[in-house]
MIDO-24456 format. One line per 5 residues: number of its first residue (from 1); for each residue x, y, z of C-alpha. Coordinates in nm, 4 decimals, always signed. Layout:
NUM	X/Y/Z  ...
//
This chain:
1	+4.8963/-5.8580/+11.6247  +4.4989/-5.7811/+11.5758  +4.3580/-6.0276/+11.2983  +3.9976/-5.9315/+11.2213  +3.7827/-6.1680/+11.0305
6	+3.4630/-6.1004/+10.8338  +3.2722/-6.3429/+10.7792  +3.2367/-6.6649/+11.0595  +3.1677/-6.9310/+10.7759  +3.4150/-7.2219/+10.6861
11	+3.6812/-6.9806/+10.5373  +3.6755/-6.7669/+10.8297  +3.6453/-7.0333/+11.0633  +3.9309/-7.1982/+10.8985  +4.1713/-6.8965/+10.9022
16	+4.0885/-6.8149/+11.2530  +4.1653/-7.1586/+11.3774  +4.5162/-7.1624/+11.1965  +4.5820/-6.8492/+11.2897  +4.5425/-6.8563/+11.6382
21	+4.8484/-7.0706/+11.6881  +5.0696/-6.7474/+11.6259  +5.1952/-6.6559/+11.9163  +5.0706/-6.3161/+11.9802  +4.7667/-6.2746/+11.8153
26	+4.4635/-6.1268/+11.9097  +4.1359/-6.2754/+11.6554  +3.8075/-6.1070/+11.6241  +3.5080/-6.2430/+11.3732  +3.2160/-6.0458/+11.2767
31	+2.9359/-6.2992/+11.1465  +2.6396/-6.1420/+11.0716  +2.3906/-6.4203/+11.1663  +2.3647/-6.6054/+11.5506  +2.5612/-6.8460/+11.4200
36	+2.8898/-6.9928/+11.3138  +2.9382/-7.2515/+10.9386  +2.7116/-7.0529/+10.7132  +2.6091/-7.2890/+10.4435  +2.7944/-7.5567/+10.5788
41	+2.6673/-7.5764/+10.9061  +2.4016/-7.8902/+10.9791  +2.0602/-7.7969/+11.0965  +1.7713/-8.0741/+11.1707  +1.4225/-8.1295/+11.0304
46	+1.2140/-8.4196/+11.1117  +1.5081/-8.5209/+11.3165  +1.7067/-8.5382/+10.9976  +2.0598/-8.3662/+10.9643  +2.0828/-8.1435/+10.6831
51	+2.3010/-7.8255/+10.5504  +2.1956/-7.5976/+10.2906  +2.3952/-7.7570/+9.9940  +2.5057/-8.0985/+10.0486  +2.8975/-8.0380/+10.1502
56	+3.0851/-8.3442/+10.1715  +3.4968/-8.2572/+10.1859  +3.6168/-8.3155/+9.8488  +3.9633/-8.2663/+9.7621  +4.2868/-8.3399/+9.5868
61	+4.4818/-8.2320/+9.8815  +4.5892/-8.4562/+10.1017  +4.7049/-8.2071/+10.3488  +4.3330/-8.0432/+10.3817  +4.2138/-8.3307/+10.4156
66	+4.4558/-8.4051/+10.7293  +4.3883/-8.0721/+10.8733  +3.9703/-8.1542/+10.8396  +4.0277/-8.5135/+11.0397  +4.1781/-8.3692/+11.3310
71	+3.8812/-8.2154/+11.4255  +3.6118/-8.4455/+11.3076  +3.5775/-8.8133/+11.2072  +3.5319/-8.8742/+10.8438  +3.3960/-9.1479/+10.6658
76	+3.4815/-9.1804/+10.2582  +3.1679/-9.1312/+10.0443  +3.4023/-9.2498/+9.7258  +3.1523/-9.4378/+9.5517  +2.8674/-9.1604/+9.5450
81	+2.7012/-9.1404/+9.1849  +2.5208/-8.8791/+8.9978  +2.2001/-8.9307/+8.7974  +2.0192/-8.6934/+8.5195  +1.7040/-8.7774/+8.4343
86	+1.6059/-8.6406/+8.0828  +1.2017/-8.5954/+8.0563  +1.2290/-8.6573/+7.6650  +1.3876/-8.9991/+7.6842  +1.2188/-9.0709/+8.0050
91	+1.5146/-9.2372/+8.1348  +1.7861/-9.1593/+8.4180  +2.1350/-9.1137/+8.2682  +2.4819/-9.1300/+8.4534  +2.6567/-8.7716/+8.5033
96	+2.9190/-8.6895/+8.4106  +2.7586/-8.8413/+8.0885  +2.9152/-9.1825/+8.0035  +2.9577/-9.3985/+7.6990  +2.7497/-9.6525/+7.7872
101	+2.4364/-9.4692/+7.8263  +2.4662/-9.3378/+7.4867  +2.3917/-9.6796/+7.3742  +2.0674/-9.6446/+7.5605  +1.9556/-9.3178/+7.4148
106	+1.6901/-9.3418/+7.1048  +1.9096/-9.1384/+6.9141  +2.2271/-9.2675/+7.0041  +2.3412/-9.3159/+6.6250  +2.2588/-8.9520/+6.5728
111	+2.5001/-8.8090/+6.8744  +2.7943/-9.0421/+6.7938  +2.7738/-8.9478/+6.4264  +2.8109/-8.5632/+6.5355  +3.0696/-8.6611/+6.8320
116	+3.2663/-8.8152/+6.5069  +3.2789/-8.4407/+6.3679  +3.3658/-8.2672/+6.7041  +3.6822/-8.0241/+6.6918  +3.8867/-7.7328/+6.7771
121	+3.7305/-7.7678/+7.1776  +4.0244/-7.5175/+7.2671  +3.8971/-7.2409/+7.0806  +3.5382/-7.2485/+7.2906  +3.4348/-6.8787/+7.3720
126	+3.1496/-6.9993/+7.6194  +2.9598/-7.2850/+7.7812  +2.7116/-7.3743/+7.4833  +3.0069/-7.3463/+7.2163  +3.2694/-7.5934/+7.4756
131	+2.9550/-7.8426/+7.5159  +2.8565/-7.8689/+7.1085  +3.2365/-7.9004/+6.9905  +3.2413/-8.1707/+7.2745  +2.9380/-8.3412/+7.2056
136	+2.7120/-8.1890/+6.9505  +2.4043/-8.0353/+6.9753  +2.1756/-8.2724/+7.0811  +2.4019/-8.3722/+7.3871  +2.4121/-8.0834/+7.4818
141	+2.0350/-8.0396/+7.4491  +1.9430/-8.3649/+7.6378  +2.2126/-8.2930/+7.9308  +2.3269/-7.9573/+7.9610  +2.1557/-7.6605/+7.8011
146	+1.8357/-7.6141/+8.0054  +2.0123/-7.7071/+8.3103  +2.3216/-7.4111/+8.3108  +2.0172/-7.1681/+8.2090  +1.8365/-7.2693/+8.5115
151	+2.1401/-7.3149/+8.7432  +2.2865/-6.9671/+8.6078  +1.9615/-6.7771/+8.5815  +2.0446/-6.7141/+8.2577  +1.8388/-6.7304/+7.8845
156	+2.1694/-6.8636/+7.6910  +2.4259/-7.0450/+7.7343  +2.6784/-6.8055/+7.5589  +2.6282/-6.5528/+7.8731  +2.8357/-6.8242/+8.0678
161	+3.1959/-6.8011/+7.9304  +3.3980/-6.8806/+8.2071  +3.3626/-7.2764/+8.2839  +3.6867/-7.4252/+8.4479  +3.4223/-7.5533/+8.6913
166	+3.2991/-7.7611/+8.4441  +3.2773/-8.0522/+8.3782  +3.5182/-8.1922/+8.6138  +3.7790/-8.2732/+8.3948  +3.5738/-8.4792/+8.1112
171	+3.3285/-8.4359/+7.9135  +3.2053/-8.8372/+7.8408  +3.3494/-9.0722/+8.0525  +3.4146/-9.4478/+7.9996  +3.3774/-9.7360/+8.2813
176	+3.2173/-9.7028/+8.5942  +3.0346/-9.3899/+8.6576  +3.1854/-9.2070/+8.9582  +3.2312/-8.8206/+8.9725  +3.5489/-8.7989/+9.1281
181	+3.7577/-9.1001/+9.0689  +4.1121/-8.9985/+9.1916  +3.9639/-8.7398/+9.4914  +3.9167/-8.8020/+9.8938  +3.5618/-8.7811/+9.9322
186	+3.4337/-8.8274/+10.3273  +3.1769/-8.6359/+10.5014  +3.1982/-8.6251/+10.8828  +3.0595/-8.9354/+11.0851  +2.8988/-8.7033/+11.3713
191	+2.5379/-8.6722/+11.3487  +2.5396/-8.2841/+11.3735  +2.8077/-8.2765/+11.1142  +3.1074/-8.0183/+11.0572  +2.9433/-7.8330/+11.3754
196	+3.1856/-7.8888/+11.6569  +3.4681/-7.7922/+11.4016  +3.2984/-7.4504/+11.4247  +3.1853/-7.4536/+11.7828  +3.5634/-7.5365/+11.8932
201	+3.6286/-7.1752/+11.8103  +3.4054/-7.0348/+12.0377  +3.6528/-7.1994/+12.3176  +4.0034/-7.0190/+12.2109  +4.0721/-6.7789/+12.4317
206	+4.2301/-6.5961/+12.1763  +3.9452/-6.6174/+11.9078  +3.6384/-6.3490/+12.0011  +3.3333/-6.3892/+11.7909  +3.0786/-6.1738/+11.7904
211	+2.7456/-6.2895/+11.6117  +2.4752/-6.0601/+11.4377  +2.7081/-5.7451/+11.3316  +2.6003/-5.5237/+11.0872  +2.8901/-5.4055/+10.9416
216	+2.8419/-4.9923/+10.8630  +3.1840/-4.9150/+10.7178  +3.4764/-4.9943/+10.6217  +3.8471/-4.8293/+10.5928  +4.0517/-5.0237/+10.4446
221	+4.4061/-4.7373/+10.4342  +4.3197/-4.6877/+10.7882  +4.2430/-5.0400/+10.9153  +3.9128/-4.9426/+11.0756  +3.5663/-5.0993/+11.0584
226	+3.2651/-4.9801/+11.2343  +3.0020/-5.2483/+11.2693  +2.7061/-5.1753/+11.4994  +2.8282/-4.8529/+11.6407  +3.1616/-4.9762/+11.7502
231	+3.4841/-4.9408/+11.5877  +3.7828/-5.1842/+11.5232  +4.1340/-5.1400/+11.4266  +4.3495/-5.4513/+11.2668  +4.6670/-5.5118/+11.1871
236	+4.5537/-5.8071/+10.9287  +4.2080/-5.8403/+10.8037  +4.1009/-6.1752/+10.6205  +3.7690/-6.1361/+10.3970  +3.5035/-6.3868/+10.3109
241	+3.2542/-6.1643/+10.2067  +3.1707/-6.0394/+9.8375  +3.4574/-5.8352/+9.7809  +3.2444/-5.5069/+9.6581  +3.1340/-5.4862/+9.9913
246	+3.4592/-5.3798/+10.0983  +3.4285/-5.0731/+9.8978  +3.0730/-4.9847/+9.8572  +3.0285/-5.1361/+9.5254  +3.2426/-4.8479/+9.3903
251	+3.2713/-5.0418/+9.0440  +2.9569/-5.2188/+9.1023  +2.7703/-5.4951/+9.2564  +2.8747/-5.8066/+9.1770  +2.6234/-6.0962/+9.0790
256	+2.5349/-6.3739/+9.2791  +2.3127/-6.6545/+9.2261  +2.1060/-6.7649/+9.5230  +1.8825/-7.0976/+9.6088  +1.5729/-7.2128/+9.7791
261	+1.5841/-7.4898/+9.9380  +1.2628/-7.7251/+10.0141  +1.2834/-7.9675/+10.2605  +1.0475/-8.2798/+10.1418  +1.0303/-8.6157/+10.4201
266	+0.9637/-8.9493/+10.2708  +0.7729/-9.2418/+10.4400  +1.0534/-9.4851/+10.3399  +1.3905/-9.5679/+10.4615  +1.5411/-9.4851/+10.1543
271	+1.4409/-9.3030/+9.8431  +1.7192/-9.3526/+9.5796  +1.9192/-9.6232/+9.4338  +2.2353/-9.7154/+9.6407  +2.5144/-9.5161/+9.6077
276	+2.2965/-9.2060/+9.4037  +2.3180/-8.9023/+9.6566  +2.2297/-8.6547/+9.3787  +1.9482/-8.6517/+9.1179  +1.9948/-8.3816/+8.8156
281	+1.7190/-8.2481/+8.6192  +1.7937/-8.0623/+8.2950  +1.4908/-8.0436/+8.1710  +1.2166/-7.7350/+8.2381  +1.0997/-7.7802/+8.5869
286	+1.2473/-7.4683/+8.8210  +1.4718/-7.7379/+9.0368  +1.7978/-7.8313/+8.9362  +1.8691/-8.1422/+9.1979  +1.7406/-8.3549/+9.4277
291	+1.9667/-8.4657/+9.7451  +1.9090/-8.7585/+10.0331  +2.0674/-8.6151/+10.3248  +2.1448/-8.9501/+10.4401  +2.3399/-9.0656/+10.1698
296	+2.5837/-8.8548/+10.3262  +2.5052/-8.8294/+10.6692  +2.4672/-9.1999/+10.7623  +2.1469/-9.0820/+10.9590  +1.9671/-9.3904/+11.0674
301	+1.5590/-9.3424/+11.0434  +1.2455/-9.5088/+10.8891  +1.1741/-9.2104/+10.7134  +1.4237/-8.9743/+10.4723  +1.4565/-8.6142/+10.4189
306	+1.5469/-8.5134/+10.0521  +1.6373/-8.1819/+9.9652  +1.4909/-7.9943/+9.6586  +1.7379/-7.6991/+9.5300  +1.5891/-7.3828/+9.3090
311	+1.8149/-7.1065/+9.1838  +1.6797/-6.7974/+9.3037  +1.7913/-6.4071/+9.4161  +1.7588/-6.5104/+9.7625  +2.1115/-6.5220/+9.8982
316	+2.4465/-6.4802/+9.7485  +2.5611/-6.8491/+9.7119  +2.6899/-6.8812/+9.3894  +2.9298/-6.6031/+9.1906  +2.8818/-6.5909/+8.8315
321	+3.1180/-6.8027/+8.6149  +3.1068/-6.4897/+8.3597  +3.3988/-6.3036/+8.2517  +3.2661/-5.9343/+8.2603  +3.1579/-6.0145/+8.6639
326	+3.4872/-6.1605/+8.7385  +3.6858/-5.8739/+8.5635  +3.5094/-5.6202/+8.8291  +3.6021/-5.8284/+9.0877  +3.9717/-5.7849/+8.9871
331	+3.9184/-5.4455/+9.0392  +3.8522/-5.4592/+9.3405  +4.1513/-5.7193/+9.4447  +4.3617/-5.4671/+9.2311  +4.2798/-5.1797/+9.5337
336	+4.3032/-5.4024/+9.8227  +4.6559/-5.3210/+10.0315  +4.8763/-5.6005/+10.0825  +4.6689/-5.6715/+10.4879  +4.4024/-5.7476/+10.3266
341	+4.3629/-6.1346/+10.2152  +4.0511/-6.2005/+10.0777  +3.9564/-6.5968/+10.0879  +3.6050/-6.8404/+10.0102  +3.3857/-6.8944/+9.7688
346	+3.2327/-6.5356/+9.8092  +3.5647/-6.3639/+9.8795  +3.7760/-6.5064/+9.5966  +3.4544/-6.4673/+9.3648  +3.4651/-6.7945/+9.2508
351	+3.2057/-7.0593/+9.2006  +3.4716/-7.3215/+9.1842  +3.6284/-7.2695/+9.5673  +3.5589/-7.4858/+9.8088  +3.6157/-7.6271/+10.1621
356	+3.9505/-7.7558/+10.0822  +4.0581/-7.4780/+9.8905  +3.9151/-7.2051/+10.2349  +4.1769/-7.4683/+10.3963  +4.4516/-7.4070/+10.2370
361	+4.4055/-7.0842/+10.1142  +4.4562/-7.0202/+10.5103  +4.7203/-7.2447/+10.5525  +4.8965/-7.0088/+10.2665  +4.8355/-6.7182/+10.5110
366	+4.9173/-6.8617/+10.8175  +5.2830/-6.9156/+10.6562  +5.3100/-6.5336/+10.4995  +5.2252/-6.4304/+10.8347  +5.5013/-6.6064/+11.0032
371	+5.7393/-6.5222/+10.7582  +5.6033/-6.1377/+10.8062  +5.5485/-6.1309/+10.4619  +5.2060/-6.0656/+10.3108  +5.1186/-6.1068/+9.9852
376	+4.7075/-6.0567/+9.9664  +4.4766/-5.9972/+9.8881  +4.4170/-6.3773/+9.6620  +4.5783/-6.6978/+9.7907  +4.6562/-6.9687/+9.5430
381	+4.7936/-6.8866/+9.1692  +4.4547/-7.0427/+9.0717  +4.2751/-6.7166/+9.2286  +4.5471/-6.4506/+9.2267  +4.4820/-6.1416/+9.0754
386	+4.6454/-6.0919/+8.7914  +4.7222/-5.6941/+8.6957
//
């Protein structure tokens, strides 16, 4: 059986390793850069380890999270905090936003009066409508509104009516301020990171990659891709690309957000309070969060490398969390045959996928394929396209 992958970044990496234990097999990736782990892979600067967005493994799946640790050793990050700091107040604030710091606000009487009056959440059509019957307006002022226009590129929040990203199950929280209280957090112990996860692939004998294809087009009926003048016939093919590009944007081209990321060195050992890894800022500068690398890396150094993240067009990182986008992308699923399985962040065109879910989305297909029964082109009733 010829499995051909697009795309050599966690998903595909993931679904190549799994399915190379099928006996009988035959794996190709095309990956488009020189290199494998996309956004997740670690790169160094000033001798610090970084990636381009701050991945540590989160997941609610224990089995994922069994998979991850046979390759790498992981250490928990469970404790990591988020901060917001709101210019107007001139404070830092816990996020997800938390009762106690509502006390601390200088119009705290003001938001719990118009918490008191919050109702009918459920019938939300969009972000900015979810957040005000949550909170009220100036909540959602202080904390949210200038950031999701920012993050999303966007000049309201009413564009954004898709958000079962957000806000991670709660809106205000009570008690200690931790993001993911009943999640495995970890983030590998080895200084270069999740990299030998991806650079064990290059060593199957059964797993070819080959780096900087440009992929010219594509056949899906047929099974045939031609990428750099050559030609290649599957049996299965497994996508992590934006889906459109699997048939040249017939019913468009679907919206991504991008990011630039600035790489800043500090002359102290540590820059943030213990336990913050991420700093939020919803107010009007153009970055949306600050990161120290080491916070998750463990790297030891007298100096510290924070990360500075700007939304931008450069790069398709993030799909849009809006309904019209996401409806084209069902088209697309809708015309994909049943070889075709279409997994990741970009593939699934979903902000809310991550490096769990690329796990067991191929640990879905790995058991269709054994059972010679395929069922693409969306693993996971959370993704599936729905006719």
């Amino acid at each position: 059986m010829k499995i051909l992958i697009i795309g050599g970044g966690f998903a595909g990496c993931a679904a190549a390793e799994m399915l190379s234990r099928i006996k009988g097999v035959d794996i190709k990736i095309l990956e488009k850069s020189n290199f494998l782990g996309a956004g997740v892979r670690t790169f160094f600067y000033g001798g610090h380890p970084y990636t381009y967005g701050p991945r540590h493994f989160l997941t609610q799946k224990k089995e994922t999270y069994d998979y991850l640790k046979k390759f790498l050793n992981l250490k928990s990050c469970k404790h990591h905090q988020f901060k917001s700091y709101v210019e107007n107040d001139n404070q830092f604030y816990n996020y997800p936003i938390n009762q106690t710091d509502i006390d601390k606000m200088p119009d705290s009487k003001k938001i719990r009066s118009e918490i008191k009056k919050q109702k009918n959440v459920h019938l939300s059509k969009n972000l900015e409508e979810f957040w005000i019957r949550s909170v009220g307006k100036t909540l959602f002022g202080k904390i949210i509104n200038d950031y999701n226009k920012k993050m999303w590129l966007v000049d309201n929040c009413k564009k954004i009516d898709t958000f079962k990203w957000s806000p991670k199950g709660y809106t205000i929280k009570s008690g200690k301020a931790a993001a993911f209280d009943n999640w495995i957090s970890c983030y590998p112990t080895h200084k270069d990171g999740y990299n030998r996860f991806f650079d064990k692939i290059l060593k199957y004998k059964n797993i070819k990659v080959l780096f900087k294809q440009n992929i010219k087009k594509i056949n899906l009926n047929k099974k045939k891709i031609v990428s750099n003048k050559r030609n290649f016939t599957y049996d299965i093919l497994i996508n992590t690309i934006s889906p459109d590009t699997l048939f040249n944007f017939k019913f468009g081209e679907l919206k991504f957000i991008g990011r630039d990321l600035h790489k800043i060195v500090f002359p102290t050992e540590n820059v943030f309070p213990k336990d913050v890894f991420f700093l939020y800022y919803p107010n009007k500068e153009k970055f949306t969060r600050l990161v120290e690398y080491k916070k998750f890396t463990r790297h030891k150094s007298k100096t510290s490398l924070v990360g500075m993240e700007i939304p931008s067009m450069n790069g398709k990182y993030y799909p849009l969390p809006i309904s019209s986008e996401q409806k084209k992308a069902n088209k697309y699923f809708s015309k994909m045959p049943k070889w075709v399985y279409s997994i990741g962040r970009a593939g699934t065109y979903r902000y809310e996928v991550d490096m769990d879910d690329c796990i067991w989305q191929s640990l879905q297909i790995k058991k269709q394929i054994e059972k010679g029964s395929y069922k693409g082109p969306i693993i996971g009733e959370e993704y599936k396209y729905k006719k």
